[in-house]
Biopython code that builds the backbone (N, CA, C, O; Angstrom):
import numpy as np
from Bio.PDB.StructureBuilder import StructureBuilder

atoms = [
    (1, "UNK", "N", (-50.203, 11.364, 48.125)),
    (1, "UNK", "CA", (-49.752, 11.014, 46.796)),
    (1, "UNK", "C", (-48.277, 10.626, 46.859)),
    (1, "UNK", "O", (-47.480, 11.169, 47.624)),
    (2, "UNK", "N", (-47.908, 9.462, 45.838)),
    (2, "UNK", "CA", (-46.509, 9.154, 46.003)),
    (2, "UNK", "C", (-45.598, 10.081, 45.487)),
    (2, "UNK", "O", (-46.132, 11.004, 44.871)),
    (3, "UNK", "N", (-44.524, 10.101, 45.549)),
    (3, "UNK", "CA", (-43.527, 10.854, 45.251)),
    (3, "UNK", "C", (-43.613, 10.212, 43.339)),
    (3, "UNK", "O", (-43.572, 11.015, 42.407)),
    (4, "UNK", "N", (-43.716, 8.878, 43.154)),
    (4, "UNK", "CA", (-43.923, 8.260, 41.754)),
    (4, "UNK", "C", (-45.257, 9.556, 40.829)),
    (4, "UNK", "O", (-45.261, 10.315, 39.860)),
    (5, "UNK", "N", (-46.021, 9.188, 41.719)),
    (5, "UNK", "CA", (-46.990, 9.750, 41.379)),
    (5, "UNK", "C", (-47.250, 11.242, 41.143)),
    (5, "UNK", "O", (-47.799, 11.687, 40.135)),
    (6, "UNK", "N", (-46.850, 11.890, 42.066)),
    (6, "UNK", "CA", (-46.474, 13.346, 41.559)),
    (6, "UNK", "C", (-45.594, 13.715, 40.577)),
    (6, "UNK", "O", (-45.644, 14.771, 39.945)),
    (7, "UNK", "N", (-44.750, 12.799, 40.447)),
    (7, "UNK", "CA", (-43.691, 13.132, 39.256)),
    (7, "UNK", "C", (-44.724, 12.374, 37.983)),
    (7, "UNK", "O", (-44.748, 12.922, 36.881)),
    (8, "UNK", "N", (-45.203, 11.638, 38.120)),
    (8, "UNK", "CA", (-46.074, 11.546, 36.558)),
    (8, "UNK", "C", (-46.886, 12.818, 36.377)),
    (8, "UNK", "O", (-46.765, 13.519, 35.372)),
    (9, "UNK", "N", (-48.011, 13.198, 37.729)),
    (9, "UNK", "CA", (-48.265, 14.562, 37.402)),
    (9, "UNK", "C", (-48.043, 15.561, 36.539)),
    (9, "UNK", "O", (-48.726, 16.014, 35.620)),
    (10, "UNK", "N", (-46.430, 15.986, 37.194)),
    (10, "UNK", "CA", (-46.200, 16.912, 36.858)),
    (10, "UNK", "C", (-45.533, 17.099, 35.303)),
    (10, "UNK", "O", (-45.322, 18.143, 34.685)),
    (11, "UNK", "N", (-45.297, 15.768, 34.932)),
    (11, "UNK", "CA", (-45.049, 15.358, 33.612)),
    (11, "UNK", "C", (-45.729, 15.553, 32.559)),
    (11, "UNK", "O", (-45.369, 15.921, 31.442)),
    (12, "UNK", "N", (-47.372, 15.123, 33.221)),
    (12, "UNK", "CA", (-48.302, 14.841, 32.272)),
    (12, "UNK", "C", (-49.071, 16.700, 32.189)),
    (12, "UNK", "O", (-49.573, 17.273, 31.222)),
    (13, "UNK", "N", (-48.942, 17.005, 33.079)),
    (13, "UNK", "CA", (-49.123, 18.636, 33.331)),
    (13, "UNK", "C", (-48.374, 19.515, 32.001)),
    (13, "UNK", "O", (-48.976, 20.276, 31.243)),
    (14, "UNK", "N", (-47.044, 19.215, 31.960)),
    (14, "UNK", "CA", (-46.249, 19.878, 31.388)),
    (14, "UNK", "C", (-46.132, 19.794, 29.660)),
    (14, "UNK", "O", (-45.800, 20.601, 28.791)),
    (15, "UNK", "N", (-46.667, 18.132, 29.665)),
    (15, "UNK", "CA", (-47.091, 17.582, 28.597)),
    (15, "UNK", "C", (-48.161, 18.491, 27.911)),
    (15, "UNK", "O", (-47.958, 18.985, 26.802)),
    (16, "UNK", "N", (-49.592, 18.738, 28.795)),
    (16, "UNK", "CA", (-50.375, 19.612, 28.609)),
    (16, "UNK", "C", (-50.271, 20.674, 28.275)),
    (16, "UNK", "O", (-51.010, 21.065, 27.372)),
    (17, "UNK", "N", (-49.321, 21.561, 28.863)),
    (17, "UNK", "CA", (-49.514, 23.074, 28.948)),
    (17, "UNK", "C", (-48.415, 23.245, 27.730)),
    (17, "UNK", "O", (-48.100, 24.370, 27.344)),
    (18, "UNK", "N", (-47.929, 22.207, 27.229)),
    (18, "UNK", "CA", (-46.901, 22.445, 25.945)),
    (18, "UNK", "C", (-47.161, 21.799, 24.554)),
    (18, "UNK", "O", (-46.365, 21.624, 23.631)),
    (19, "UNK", "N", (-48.602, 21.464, 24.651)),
    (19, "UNK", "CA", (-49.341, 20.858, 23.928)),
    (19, "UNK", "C", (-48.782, 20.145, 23.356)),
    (19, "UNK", "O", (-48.952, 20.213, 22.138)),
    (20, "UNK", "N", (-47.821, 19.077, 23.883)),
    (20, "UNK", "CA", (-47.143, 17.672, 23.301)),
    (20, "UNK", "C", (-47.639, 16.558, 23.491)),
    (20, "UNK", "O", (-47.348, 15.597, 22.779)),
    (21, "UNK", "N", (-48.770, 16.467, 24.838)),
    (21, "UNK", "CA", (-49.784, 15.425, 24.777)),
    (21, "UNK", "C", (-50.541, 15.115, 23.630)),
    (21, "UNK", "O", (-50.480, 14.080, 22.968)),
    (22, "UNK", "N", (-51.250, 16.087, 23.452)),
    (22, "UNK", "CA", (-52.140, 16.271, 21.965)),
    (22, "UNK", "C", (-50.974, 15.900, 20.730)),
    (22, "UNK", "O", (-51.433, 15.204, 19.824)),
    (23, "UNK", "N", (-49.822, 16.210, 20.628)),
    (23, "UNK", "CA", (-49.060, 16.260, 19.174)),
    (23, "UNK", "C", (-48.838, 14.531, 19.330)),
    (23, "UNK", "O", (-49.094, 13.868, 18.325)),
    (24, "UNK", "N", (-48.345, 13.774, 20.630)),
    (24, "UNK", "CA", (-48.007, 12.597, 20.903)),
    (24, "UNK", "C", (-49.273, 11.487, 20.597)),
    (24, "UNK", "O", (-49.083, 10.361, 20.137)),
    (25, "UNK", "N", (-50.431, 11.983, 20.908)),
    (25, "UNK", "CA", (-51.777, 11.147, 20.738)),
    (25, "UNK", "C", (-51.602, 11.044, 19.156)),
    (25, "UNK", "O", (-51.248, 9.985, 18.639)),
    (26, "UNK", "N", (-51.921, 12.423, 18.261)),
    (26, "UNK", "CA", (-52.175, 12.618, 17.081)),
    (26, "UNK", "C", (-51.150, 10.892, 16.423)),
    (26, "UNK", "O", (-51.557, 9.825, 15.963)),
    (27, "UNK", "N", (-49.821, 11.413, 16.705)),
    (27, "UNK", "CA", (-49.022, 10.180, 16.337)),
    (27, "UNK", "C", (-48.909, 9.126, 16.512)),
    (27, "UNK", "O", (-48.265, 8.397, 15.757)),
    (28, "UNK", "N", (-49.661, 8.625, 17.843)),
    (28, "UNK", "CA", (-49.997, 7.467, 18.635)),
    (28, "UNK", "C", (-51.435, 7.097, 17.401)),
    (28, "UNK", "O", (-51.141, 6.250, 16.557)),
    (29, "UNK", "N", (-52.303, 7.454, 17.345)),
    (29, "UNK", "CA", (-53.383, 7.659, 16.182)),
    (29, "UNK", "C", (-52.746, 6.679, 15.178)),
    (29, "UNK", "O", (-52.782, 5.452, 15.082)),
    (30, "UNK", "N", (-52.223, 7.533, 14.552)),
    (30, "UNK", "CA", (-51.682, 7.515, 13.105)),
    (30, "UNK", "C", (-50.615, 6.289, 13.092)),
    (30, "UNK", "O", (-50.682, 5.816, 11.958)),
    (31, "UNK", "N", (-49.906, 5.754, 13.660)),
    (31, "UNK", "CA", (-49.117, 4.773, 13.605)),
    (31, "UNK", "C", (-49.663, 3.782, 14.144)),
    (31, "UNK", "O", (-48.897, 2.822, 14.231)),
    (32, "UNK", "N", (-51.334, 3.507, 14.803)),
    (32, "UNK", "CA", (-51.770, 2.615, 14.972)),
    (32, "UNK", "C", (-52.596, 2.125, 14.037)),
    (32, "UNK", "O", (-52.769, 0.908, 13.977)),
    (33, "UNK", "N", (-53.226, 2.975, 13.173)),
    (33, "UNK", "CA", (-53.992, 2.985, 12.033)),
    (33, "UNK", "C", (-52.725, 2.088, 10.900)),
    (33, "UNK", "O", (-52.913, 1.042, 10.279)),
    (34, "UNK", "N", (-51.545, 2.890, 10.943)),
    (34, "UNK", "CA", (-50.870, 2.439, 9.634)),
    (34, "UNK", "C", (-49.931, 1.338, 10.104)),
    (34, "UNK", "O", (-48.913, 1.130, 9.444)),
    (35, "UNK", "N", (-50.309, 0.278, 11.700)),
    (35, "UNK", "CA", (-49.994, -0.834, 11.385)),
    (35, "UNK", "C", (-50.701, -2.010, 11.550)),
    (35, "UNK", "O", (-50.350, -3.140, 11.890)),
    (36, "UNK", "N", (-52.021, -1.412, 11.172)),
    (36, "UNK", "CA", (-53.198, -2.550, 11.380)),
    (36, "UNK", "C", (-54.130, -2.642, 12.347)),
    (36, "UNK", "O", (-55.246, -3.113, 12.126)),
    (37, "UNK", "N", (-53.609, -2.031, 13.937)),
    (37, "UNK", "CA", (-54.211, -2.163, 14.763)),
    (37, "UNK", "C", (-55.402, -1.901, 15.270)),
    (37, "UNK", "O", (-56.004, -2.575, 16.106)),
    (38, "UNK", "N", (-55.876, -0.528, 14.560)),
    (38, "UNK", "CA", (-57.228, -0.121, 14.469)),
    (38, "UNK", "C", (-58.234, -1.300, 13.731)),
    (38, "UNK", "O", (-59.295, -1.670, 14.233)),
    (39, "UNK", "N", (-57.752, -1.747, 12.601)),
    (39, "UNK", "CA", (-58.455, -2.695, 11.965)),
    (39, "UNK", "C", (-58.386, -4.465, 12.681)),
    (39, "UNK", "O", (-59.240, -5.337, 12.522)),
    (40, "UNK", "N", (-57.231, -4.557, 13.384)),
    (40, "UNK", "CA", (-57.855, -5.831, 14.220)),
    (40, "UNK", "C", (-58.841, -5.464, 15.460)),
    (40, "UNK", "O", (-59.832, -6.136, 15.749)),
    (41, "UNK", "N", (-58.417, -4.290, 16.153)),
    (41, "UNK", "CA", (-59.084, -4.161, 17.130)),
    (41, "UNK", "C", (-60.695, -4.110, 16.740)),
    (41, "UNK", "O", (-61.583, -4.555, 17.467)),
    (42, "UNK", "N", (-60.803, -3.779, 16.062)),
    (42, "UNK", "CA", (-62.616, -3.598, 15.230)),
    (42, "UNK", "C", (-63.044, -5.093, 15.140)),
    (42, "UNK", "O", (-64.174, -5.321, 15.573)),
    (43, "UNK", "N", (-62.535, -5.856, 14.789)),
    (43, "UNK", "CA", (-62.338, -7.616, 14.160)),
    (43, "UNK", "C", (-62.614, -8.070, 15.436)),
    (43, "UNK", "O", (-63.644, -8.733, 15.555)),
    (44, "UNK", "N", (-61.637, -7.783, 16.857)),
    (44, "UNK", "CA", (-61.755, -8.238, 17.931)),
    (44, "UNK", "C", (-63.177, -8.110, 18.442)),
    (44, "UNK", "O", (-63.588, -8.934, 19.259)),
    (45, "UNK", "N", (-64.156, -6.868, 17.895)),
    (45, "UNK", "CA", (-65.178, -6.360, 18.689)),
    (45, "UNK", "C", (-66.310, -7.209, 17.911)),
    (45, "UNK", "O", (-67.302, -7.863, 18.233)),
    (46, "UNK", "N", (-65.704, -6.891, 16.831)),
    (46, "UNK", "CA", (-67.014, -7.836, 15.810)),
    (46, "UNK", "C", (-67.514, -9.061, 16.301)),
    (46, "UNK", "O", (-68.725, -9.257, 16.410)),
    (47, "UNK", "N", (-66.095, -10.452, 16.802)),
    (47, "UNK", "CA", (-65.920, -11.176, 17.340)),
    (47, "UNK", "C", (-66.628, -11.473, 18.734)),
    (47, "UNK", "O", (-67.368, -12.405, 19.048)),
    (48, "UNK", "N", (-66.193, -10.444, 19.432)),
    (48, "UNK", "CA", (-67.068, -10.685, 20.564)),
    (48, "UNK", "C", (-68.336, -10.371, 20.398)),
    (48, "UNK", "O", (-68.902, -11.115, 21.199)),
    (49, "UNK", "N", (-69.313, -9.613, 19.760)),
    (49, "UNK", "CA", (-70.042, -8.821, 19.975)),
    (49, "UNK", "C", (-71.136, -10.329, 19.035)),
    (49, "UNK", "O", (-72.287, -10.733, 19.199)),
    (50, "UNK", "N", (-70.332, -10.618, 18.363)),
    (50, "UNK", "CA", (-71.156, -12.109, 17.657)),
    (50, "UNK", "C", (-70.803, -13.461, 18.755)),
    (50, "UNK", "O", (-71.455, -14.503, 18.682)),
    (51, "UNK", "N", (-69.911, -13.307, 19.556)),
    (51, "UNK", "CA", (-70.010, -14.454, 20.080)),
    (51, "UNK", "C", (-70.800, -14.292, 21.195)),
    (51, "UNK", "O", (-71.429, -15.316, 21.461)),
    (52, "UNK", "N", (-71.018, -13.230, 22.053)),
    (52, "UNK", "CA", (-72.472, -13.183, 23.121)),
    (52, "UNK", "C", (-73.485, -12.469, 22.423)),
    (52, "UNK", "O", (-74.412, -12.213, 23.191)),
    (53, "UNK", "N", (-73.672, -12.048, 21.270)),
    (53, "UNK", "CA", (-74.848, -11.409, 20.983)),
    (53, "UNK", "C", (-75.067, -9.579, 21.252)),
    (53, "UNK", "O", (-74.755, -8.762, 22.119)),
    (54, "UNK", "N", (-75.673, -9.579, 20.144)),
    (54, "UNK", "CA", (-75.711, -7.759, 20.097)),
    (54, "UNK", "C", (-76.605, -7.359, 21.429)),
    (54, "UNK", "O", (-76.095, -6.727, 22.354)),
    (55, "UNK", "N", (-77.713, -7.700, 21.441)),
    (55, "UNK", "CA", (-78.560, -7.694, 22.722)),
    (55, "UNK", "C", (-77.764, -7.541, 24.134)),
    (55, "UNK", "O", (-77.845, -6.575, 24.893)),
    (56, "UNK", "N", (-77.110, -8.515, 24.285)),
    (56, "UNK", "CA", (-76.638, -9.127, 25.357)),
    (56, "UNK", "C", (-75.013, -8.375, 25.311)),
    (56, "UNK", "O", (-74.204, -9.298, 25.411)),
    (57, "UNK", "N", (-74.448, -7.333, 25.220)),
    (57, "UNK", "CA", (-73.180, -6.770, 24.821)),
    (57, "UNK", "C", (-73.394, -5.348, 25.579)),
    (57, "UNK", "O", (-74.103, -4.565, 24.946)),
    (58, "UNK", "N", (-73.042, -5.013, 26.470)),
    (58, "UNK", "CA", (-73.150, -3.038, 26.732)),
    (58, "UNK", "C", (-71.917, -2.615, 26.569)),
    (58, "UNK", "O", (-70.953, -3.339, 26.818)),
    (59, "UNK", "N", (-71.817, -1.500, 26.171)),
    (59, "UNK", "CA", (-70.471, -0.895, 25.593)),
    (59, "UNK", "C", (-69.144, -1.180, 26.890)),
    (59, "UNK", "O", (-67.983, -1.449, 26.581)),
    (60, "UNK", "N", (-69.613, -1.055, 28.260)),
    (60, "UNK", "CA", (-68.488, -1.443, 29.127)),
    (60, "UNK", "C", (-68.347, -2.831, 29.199)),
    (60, "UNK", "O", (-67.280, -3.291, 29.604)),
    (61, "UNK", "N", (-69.239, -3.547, 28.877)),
    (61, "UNK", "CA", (-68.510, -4.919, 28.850)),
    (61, "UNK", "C", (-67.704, -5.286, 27.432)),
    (61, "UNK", "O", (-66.937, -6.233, 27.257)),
    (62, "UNK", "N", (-68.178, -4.064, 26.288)),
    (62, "UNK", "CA", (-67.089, -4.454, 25.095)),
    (62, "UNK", "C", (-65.539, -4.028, 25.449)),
    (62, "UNK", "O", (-64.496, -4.636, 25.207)),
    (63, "UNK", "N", (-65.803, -2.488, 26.255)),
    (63, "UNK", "CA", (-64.313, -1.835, 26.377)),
    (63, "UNK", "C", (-63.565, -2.743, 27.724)),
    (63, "UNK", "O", (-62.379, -2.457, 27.885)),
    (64, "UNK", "N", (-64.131, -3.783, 28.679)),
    (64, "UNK", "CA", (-63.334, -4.139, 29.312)),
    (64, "UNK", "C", (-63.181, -5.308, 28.543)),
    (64, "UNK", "O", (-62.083, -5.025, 28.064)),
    (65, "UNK", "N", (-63.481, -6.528, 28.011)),
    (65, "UNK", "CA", (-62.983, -7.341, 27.002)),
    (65, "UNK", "C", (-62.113, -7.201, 26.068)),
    (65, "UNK", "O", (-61.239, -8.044, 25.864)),
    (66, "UNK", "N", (-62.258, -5.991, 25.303)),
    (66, "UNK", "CA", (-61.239, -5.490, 24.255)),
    (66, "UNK", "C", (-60.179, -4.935, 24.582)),
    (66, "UNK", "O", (-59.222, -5.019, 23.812)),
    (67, "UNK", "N", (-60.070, -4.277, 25.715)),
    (67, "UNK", "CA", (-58.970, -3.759, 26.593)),
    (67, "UNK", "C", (-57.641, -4.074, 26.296)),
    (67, "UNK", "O", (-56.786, -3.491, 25.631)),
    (68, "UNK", "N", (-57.648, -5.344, 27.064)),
    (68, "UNK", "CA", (-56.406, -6.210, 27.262)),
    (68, "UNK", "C", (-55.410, -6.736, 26.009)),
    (68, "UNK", "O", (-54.202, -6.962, 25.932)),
    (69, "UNK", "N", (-56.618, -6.818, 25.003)),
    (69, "UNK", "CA", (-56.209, -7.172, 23.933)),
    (69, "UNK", "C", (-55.688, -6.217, 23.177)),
    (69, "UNK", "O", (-54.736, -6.428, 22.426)),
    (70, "UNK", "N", (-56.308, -4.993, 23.316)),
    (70, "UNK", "CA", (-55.846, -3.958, 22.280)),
    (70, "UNK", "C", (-54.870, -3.481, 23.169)),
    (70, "UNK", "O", (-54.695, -2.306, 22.845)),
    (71, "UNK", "N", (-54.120, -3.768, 24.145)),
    (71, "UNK", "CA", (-52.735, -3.356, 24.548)),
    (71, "UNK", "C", (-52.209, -3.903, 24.648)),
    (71, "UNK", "O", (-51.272, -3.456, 25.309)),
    (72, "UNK", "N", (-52.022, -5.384, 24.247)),
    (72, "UNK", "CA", (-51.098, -5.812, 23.917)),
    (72, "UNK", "C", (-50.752, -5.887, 22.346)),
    (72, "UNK", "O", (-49.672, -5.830, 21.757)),
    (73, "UNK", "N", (-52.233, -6.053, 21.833)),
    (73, "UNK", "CA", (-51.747, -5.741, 20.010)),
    (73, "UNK", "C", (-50.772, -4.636, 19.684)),
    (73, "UNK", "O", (-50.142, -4.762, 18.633)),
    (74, "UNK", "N", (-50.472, -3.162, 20.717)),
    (74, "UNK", "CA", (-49.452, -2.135, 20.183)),
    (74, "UNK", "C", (-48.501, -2.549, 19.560)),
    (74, "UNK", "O", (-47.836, -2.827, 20.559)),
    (75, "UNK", "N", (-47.866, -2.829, 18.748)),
    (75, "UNK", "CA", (-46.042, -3.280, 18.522)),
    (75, "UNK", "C", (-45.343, -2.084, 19.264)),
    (75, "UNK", "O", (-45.390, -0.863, 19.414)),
    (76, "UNK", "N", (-44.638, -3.265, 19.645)),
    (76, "UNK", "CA", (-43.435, -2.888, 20.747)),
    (76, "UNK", "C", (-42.748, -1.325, 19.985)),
    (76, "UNK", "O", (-42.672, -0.283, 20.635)),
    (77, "UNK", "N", (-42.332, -1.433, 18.630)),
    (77, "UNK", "CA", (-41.874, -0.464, 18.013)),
    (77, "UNK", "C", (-42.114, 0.995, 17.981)),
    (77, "UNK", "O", (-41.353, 1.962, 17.952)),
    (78, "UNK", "N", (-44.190, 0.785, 18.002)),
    (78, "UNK", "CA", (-44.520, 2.020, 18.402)),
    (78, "UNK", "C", (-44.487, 2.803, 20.052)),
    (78, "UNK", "O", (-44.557, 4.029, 20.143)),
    (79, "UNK", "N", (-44.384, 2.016, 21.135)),
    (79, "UNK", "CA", (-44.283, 2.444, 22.239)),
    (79, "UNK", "C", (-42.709, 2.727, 22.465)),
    (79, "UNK", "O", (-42.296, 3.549, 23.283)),
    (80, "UNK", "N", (-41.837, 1.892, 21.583)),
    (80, "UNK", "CA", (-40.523, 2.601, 22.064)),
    (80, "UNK", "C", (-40.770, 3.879, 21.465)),
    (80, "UNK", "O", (-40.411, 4.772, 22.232)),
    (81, "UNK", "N", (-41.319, 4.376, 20.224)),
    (81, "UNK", "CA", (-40.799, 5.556, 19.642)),
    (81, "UNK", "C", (-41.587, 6.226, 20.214)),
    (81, "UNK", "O", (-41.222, 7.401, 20.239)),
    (82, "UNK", "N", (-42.910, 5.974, 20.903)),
    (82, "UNK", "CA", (-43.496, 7.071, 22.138)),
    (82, "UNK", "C", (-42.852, 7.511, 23.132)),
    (82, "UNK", "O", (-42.902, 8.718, 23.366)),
    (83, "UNK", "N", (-42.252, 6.826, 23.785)),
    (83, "UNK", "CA", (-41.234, 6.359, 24.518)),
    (83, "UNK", "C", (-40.074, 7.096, 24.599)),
    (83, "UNK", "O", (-39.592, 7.709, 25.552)),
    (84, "UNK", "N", (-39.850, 7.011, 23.932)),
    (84, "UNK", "CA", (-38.219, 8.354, 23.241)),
    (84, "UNK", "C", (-38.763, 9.136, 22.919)),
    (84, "UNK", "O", (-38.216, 10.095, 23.463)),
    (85, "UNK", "N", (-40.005, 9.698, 22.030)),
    (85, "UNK", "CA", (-40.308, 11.305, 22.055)),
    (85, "UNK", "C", (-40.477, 12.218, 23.346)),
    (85, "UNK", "O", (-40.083, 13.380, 23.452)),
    (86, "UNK", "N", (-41.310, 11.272, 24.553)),
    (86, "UNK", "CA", (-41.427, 11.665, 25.887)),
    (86, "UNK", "C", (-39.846, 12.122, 26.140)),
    (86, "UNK", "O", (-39.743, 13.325, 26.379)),
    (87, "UNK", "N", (-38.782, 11.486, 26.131)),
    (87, "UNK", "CA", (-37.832, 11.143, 26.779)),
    (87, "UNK", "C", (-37.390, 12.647, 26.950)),
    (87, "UNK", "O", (-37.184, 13.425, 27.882)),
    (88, "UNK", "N", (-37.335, 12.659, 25.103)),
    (88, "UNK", "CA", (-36.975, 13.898, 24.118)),
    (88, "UNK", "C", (-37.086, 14.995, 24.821)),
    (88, "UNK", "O", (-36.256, 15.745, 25.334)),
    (89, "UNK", "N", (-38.422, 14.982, 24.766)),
    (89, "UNK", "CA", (-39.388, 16.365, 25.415)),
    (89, "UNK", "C", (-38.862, 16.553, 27.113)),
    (89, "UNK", "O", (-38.657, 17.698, 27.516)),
    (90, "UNK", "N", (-38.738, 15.809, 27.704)),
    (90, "UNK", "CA", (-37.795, 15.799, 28.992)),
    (90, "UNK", "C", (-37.135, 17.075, 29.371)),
    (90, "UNK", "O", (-37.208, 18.191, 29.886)),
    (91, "UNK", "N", (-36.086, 15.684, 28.457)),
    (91, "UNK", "CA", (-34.863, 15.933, 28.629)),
    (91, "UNK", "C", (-34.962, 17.866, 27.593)),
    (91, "UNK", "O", (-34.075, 18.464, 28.203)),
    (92, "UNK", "N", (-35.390, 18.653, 26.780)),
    (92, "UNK", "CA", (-35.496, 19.758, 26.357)),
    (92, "UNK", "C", (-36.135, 20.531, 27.350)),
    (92, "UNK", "O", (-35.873, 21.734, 27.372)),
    (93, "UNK", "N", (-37.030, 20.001, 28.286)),
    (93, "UNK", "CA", (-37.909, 20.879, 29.246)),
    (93, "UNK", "C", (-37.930, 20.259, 30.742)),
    (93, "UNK", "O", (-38.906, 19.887, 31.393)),
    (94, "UNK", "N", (-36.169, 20.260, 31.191)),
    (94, "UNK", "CA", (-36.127, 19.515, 32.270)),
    (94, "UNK", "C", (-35.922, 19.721, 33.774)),
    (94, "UNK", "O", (-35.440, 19.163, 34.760)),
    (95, "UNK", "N", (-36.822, 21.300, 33.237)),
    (95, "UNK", "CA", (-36.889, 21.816, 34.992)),
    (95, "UNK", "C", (-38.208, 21.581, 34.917)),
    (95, "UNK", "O", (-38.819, 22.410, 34.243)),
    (96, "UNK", "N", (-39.010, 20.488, 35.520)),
    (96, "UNK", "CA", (-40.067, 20.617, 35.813)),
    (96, "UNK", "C", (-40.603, 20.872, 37.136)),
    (96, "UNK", "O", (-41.818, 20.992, 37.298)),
]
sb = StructureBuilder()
sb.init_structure("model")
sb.init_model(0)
sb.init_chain("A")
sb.init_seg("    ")
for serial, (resi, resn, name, xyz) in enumerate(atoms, 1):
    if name == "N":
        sb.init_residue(resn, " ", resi, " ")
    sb.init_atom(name, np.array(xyz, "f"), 0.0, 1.0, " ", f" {name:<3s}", serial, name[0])
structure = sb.get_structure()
């Protein structure tokens, strides 16, 4: 494992055991809902799912089609402020 890689680990570990993953999702949720994105991403699926057909559609070929799209639809705004809460949480719990 990389040295990169263990340090996300132990990040995402700490994230866990301080239940700020879960508080960070909840908000990740909620600020995607209240800037539309849940509701295009649905639009996107509708879209595809009518342009090859319901038949012809299995749920992994919807989630790798929709993928790409629904990460780039995030606004930039909400990943900075994910972004800086991580930072936050760090920098408060930074003997990891």
């Amino acid at each position: 494992m990389s040295k990169e890689a263990q340090i996300r680990a132990a990040i995402n570990q700490k994230l866990i055991e301080m239940g700020e993953r879960e508080r960070l999702k909840e908000l990740l949720r909620a600020k995607l809902v209240e800037c539309g994105w849940k509701d295009q991403l649905k639009a996107h699926c509708k879209e595809v799912i009518k342009e090859k057909g319901l038949e012809h559609v299995t749920v992994e070929d919807l989630v790798t089609e929709v993928t790409p799209k629904g990460r780039a639809l995030v606004p930039d705004s909400v990943k900075k402020e994910l972004l800086q809460r991580i930072r936050a949480f760090l920098a408060q719990h930074a003997a990891l």
